[in-house]
N, CA, C and O atoms as a CHARMM CRD file, in Angstrom:
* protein
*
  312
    1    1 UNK  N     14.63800  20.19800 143.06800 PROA 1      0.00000
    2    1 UNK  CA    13.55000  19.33300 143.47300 PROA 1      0.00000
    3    1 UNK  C     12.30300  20.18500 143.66400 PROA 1      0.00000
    4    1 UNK  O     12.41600  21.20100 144.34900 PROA 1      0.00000
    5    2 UNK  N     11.16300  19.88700 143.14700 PROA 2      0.00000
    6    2 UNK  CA     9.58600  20.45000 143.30600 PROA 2      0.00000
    7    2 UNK  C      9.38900  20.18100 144.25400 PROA 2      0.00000
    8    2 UNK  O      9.97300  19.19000 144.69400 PROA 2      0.00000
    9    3 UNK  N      8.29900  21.03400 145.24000 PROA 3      0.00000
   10    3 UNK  CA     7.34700  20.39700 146.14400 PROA 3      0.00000
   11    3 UNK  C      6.11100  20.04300 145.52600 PROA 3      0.00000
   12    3 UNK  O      5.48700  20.78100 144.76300 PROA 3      0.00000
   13    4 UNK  N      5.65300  18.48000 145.99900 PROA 4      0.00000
   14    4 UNK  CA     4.36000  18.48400 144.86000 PROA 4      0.00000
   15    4 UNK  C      3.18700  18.68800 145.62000 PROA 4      0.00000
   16    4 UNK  O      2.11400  18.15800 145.33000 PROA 4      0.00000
   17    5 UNK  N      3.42200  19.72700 146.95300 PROA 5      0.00000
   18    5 UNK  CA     1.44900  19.43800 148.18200 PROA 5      0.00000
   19    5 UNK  C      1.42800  20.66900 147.32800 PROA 5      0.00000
   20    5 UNK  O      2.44000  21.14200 146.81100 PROA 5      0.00000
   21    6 UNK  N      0.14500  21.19400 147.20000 PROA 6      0.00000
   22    6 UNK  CA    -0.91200  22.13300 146.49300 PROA 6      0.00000
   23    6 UNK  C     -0.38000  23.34000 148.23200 PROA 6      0.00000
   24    6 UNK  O     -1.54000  23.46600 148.62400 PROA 6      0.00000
   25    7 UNK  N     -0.07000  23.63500 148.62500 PROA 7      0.00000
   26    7 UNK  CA    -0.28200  24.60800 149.88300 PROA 7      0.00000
   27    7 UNK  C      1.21600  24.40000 150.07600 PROA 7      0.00000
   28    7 UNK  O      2.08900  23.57000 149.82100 PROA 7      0.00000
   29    8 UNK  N      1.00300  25.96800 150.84700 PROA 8      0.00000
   30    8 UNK  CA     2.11800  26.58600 151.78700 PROA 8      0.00000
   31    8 UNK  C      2.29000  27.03500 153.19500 PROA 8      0.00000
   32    8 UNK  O      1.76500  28.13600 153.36200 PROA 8      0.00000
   33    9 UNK  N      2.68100  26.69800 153.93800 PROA 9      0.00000
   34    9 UNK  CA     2.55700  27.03300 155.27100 PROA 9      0.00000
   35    9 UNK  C      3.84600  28.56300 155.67400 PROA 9      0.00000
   36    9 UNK  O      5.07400  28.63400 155.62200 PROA 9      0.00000
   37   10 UNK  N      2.81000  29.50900 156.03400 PROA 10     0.00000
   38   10 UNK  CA     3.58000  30.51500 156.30700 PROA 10     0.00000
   39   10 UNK  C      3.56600  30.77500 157.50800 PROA 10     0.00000
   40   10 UNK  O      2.42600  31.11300 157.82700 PROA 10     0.00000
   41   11 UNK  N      4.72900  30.80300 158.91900 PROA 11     0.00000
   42   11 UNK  CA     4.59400  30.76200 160.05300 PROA 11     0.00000
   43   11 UNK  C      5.10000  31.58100 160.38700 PROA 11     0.00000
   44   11 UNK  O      5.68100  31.47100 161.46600 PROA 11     0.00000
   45   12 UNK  N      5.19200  33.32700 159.38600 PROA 12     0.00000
   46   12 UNK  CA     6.12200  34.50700 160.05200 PROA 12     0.00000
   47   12 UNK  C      5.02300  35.21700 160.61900 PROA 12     0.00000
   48   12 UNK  O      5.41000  36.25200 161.16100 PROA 12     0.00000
   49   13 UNK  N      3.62700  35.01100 160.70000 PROA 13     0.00000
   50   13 UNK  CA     2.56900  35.95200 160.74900 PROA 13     0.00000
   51   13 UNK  C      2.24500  35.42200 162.23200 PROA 13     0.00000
   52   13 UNK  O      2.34400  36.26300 163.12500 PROA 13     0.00000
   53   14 UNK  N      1.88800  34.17900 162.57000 PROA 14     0.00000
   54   14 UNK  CA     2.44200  33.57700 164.02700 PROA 14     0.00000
   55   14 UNK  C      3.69300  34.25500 164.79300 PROA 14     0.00000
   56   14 UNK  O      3.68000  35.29700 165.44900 PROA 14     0.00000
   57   15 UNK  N      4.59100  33.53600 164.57800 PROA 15     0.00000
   58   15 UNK  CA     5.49000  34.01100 164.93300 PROA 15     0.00000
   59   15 UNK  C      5.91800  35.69900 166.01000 PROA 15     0.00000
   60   15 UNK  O      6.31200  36.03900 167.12600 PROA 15     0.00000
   61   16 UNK  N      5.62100  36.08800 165.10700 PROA 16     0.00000
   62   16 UNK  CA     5.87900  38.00700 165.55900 PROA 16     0.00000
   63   16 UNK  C      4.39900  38.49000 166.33700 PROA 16     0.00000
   64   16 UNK  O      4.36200  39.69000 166.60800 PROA 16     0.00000
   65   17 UNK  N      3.42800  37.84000 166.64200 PROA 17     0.00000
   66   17 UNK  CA     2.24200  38.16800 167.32600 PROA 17     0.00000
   67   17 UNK  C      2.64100  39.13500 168.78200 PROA 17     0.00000
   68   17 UNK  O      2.82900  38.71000 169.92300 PROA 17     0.00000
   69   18 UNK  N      2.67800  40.20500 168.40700 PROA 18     0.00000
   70   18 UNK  CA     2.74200  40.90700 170.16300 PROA 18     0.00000
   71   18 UNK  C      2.03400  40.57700 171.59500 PROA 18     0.00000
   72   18 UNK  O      2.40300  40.83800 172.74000 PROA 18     0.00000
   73   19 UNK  N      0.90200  39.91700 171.10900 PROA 19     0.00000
   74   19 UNK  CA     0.09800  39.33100 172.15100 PROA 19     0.00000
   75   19 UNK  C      0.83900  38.06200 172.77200 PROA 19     0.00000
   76   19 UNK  O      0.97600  37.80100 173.96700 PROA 19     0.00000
   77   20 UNK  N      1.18800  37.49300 171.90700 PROA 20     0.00000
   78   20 UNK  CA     1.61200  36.08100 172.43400 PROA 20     0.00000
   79   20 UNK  C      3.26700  36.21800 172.65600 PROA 20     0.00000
   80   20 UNK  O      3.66600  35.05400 172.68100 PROA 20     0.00000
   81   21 UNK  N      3.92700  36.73800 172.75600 PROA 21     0.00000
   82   21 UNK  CA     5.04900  37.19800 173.42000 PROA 21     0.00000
   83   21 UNK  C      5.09500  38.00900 174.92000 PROA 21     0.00000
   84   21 UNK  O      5.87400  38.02100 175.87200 PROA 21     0.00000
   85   22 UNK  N      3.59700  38.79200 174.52200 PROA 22     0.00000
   86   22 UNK  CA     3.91100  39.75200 175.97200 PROA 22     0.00000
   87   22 UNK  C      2.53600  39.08700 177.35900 PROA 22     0.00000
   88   22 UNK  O      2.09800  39.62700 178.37500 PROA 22     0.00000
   89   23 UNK  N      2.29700  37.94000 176.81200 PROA 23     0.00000
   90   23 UNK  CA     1.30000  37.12800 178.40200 PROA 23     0.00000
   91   23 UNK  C      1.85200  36.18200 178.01400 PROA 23     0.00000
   92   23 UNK  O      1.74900  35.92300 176.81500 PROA 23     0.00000
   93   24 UNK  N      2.54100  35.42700 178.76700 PROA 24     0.00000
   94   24 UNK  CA     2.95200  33.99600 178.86500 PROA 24     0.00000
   95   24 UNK  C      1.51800  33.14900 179.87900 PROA 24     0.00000
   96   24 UNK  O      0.72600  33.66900 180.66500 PROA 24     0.00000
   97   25 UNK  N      1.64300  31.78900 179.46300 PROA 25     0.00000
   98   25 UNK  CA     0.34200  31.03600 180.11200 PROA 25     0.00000
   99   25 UNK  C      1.17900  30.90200 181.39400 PROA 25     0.00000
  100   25 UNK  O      2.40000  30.80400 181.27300 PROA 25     0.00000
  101   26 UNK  N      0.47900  30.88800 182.91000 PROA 26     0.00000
  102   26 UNK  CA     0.44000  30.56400 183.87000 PROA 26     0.00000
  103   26 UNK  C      0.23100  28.74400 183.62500 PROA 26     0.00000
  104   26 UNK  O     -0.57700  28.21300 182.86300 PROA 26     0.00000
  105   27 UNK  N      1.28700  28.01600 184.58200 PROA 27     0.00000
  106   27 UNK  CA     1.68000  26.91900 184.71400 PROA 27     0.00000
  107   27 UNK  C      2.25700  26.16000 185.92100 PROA 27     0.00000
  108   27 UNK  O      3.20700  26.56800 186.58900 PROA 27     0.00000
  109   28 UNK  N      1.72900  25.25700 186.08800 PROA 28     0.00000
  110   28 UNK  CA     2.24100  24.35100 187.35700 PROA 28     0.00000
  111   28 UNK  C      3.33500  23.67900 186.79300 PROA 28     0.00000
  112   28 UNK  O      3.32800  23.35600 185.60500 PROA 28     0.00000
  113   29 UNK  N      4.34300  23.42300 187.59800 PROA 29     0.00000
  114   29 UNK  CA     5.35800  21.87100 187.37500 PROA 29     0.00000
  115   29 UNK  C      5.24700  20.63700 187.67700 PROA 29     0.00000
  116   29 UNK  O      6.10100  20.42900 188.53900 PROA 29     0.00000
  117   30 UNK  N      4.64900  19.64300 187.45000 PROA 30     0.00000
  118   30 UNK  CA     3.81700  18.51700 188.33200 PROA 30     0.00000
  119   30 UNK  C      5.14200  17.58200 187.89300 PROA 30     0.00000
  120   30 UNK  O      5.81700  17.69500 186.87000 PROA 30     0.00000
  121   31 UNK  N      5.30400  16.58700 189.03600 PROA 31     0.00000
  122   31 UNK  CA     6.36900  15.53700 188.51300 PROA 31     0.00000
  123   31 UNK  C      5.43300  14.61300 189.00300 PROA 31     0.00000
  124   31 UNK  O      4.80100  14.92200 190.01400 PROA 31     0.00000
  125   32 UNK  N      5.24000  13.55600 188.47200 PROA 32     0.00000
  126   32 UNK  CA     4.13200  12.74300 188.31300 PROA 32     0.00000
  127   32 UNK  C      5.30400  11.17400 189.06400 PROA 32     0.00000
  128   32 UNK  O      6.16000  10.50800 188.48000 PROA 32     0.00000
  129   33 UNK  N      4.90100  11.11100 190.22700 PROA 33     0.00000
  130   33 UNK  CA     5.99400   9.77000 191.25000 PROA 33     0.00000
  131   33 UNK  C      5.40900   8.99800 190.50200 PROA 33     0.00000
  132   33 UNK  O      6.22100   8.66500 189.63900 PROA 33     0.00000
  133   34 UNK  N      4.21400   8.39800 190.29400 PROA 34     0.00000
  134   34 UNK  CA     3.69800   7.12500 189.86000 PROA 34     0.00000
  135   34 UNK  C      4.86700   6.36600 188.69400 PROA 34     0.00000
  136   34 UNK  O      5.43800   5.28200 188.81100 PROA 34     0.00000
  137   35 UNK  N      4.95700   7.35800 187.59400 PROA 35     0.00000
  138   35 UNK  CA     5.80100   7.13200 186.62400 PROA 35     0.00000
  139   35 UNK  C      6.93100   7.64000 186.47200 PROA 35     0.00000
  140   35 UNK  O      7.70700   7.12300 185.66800 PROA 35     0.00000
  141   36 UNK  N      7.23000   8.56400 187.07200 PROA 36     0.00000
  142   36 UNK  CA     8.83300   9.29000 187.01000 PROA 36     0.00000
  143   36 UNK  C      8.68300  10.21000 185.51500 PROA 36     0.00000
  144   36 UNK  O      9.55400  10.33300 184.65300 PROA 36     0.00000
  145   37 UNK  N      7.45400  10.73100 185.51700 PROA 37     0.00000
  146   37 UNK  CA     7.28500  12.19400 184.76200 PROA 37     0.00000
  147   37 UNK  C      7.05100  13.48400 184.84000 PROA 37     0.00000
  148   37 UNK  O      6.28400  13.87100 185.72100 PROA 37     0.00000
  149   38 UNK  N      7.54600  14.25800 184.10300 PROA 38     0.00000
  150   38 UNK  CA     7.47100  16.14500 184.64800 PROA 38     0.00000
  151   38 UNK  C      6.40400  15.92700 183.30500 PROA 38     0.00000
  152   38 UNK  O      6.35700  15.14400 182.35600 PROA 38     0.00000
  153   39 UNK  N      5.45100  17.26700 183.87200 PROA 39     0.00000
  154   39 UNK  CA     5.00300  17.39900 183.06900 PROA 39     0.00000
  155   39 UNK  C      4.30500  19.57100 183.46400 PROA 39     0.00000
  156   39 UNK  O      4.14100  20.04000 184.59000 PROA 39     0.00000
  157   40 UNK  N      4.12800  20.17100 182.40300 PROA 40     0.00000
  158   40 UNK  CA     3.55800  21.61900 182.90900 PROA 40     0.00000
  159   40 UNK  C      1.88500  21.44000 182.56100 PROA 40     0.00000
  160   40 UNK  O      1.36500  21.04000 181.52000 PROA 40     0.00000
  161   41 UNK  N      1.50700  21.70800 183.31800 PROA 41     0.00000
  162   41 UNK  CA    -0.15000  21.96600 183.60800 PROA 41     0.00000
  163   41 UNK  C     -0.17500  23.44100 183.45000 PROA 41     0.00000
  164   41 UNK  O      0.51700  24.22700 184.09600 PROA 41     0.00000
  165   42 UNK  N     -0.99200  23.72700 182.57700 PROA 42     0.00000
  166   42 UNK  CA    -1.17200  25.02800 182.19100 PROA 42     0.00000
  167   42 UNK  C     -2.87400  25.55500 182.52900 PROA 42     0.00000
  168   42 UNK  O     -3.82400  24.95100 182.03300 PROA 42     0.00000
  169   43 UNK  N     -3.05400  26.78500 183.46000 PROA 43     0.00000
  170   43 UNK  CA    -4.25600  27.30800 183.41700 PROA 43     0.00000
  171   43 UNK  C     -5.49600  27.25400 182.57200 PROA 43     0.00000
  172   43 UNK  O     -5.52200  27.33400 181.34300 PROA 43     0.00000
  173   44 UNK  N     -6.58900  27.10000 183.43200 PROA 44     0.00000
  174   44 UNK  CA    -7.67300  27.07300 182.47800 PROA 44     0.00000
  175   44 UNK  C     -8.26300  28.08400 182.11900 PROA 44     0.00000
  176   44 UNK  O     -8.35400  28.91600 183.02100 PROA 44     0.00000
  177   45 UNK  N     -8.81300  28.43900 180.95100 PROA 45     0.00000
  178   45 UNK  CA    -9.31600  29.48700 179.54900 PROA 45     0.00000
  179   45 UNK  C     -9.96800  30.56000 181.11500 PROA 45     0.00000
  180   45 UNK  O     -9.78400  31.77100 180.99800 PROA 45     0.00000
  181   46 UNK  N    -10.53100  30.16400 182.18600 PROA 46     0.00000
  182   46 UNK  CA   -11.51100  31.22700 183.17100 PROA 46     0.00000
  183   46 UNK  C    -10.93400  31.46100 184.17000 PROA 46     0.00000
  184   46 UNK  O    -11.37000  32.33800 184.91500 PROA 46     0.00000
  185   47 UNK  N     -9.62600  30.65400 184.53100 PROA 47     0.00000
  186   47 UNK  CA    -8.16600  30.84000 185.34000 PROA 47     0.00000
  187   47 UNK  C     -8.82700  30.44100 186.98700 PROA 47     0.00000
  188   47 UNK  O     -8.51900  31.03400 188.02000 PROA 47     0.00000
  189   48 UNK  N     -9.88200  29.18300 186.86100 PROA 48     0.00000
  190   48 UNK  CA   -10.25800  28.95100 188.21800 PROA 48     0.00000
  191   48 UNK  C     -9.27300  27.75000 188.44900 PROA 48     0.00000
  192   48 UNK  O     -8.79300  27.91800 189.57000 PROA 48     0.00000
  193   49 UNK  N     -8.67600  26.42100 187.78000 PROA 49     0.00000
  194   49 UNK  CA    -8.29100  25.62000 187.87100 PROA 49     0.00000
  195   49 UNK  C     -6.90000  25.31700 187.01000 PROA 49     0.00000
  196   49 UNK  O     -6.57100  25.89100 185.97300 PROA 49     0.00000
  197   50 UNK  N     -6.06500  24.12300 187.79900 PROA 50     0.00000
  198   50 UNK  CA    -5.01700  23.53500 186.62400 PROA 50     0.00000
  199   50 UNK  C     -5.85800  21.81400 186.25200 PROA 50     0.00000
  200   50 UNK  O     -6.56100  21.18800 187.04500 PROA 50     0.00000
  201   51 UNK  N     -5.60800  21.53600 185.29200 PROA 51     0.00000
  202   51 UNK  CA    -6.04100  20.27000 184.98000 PROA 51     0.00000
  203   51 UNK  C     -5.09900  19.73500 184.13900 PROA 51     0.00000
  204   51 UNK  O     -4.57300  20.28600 183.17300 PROA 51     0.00000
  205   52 UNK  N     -4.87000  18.34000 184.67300 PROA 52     0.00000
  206   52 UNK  CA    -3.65900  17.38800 183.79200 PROA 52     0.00000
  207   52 UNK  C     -3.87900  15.81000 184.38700 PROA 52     0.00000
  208   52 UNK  O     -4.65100  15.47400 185.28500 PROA 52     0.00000
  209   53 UNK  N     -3.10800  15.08900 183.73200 PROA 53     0.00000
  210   53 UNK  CA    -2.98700  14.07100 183.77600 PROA 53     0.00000
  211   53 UNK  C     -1.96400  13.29200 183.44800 PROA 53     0.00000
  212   53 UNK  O     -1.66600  13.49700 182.27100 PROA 53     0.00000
  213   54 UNK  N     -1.07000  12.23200 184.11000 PROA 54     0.00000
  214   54 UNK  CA    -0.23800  11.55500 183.96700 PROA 54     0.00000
  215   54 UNK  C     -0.21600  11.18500 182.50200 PROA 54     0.00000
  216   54 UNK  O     -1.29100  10.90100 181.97600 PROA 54     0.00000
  217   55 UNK  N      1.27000  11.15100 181.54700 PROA 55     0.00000
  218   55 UNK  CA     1.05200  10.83600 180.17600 PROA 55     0.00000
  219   55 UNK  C      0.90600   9.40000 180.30300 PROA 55     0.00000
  220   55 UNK  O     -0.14900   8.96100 179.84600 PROA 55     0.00000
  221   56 UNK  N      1.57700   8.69600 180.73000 PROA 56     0.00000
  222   56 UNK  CA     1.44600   7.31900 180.99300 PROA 56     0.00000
  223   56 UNK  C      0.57000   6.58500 181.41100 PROA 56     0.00000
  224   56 UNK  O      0.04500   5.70100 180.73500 PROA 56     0.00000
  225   57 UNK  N      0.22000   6.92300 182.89700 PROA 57     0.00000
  226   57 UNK  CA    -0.69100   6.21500 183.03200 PROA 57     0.00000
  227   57 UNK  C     -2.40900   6.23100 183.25700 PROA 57     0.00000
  228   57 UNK  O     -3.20200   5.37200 183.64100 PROA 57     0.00000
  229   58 UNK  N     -2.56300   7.71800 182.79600 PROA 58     0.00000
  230   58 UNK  CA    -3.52500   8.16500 182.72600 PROA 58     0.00000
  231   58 UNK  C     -3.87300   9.19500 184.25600 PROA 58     0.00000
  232   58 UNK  O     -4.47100  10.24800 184.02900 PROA 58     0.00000
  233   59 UNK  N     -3.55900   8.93200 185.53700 PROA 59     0.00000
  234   59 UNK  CA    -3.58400   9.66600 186.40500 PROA 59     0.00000
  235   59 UNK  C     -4.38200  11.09200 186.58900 PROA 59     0.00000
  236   59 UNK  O     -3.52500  11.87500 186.17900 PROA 59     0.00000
  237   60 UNK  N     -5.32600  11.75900 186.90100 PROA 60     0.00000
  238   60 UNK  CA    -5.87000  13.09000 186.63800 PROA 60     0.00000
  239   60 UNK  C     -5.46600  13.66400 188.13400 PROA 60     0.00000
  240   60 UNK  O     -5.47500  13.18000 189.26600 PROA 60     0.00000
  241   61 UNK  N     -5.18300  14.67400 187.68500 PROA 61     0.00000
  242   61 UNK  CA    -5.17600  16.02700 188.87400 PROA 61     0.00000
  243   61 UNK  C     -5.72800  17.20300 188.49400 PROA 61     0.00000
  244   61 UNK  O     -5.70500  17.67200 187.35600 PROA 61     0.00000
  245   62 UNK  N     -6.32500  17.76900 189.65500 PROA 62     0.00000
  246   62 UNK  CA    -6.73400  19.19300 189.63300 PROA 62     0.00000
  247   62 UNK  C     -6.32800  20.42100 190.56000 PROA 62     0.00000
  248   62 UNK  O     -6.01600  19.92800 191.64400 PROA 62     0.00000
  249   63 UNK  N     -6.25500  21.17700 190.58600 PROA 63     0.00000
  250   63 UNK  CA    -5.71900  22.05700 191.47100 PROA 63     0.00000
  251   63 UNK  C     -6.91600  23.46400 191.20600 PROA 63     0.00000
  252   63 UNK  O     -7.26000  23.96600 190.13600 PROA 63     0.00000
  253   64 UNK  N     -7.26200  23.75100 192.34300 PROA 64     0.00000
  254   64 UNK  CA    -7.93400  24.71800 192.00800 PROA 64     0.00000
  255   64 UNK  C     -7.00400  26.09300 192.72500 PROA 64     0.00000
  256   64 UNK  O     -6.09300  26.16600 193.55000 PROA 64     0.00000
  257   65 UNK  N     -7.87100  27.18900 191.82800 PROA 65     0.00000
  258   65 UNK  CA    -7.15800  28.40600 192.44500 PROA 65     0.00000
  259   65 UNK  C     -7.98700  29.40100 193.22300 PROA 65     0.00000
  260   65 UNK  O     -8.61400  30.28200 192.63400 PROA 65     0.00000
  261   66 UNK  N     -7.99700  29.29700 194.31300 PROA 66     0.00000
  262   66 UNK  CA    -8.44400  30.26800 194.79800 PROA 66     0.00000
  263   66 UNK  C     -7.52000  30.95900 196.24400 PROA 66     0.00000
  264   66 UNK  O     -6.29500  31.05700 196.31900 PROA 66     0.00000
  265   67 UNK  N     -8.49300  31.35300 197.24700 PROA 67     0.00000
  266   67 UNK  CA    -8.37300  32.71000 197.92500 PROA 67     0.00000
  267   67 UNK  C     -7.58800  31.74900 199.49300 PROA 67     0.00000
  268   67 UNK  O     -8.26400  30.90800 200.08500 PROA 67     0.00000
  269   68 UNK  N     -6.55400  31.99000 199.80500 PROA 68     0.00000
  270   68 UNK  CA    -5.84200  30.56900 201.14100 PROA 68     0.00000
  271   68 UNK  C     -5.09100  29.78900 200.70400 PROA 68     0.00000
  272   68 UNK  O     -4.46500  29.03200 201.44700 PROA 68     0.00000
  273   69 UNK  N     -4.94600  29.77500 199.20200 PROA 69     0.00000
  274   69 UNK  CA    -4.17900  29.01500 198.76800 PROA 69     0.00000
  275   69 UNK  C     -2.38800  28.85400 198.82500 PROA 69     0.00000
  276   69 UNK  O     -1.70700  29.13400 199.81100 PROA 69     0.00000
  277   70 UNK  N     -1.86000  28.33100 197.49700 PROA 70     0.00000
  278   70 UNK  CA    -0.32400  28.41100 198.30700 PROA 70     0.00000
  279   70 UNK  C      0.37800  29.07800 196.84600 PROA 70     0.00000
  280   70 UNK  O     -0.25000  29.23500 195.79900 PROA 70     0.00000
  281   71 UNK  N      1.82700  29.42100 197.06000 PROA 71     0.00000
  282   71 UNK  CA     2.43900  30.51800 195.94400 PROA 71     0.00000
  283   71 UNK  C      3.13400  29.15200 195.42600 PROA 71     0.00000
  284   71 UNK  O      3.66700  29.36800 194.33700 PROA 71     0.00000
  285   72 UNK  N      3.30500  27.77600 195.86800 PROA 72     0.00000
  286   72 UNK  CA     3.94000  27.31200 195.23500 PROA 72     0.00000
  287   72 UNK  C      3.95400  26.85500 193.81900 PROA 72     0.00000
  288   72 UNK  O      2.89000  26.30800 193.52800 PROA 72     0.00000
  289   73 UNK  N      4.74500  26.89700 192.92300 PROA 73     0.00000
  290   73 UNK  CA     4.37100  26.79100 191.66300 PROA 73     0.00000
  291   73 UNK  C      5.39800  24.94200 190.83400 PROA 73     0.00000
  292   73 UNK  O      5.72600  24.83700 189.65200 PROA 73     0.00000
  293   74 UNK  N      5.57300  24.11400 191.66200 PROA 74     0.00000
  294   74 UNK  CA     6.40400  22.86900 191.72500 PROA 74     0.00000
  295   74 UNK  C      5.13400  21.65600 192.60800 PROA 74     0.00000
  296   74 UNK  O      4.42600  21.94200 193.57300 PROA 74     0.00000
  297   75 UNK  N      5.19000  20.59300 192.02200 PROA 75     0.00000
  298   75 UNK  CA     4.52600  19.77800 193.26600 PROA 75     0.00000
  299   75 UNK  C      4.71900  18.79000 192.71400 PROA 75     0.00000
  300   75 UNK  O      4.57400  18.80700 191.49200 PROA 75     0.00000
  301   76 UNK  N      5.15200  17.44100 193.42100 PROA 76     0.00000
  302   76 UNK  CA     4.94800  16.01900 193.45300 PROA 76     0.00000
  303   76 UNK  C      3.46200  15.25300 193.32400 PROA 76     0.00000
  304   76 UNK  O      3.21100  14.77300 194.42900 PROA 76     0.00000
  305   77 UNK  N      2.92100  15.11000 192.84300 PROA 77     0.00000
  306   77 UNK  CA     1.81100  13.83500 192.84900 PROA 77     0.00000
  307   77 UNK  C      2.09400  12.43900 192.77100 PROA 77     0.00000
  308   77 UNK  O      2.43400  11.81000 191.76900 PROA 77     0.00000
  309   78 UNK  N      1.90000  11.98000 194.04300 PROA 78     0.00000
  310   78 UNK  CA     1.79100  10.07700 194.68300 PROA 78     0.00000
  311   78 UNK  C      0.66900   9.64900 194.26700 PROA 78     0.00000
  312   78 UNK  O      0.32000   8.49400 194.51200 PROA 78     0.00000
């Protein structure tokens, strides 16, 4: 059988990136009560905030990061 798309997708050059194996993204665990969803909130690009939102029902949260804050890395949102 031919493939008939004009292109090739090569994903070994991804893949093996040393950078992206050796920093993993910083991430919250949010379980979202409204709807009965987990979801990971991942750091922002300047690492001041988390930002997400319920998939369902649209819901937004923010979490900021700074200096008093808490080590927990799990949280419920009502």
């Amino acid at each position: 059988m031919t493939d008939p798309r004009d292109y090739k997708l090569d994903l070994s050059k991804n893949a093996s990136s040393p950078q992206l194996a050796s920093t993993p993204r910083p991430y919250l665990s949010v379980q979202f009560d409204c709807c009965k969803v987990y979801l990971r909130i991942y750091r922002s690009p300047d690492g001041r905030h988390y930002r997400g939102r319920c998939p369902r029902c649209g819901l937004a949260v923010n979490f900021v990061v700074g200096d008093g804050g808490t080590d927990a890395r799990t949280f419920v949102v009502r």
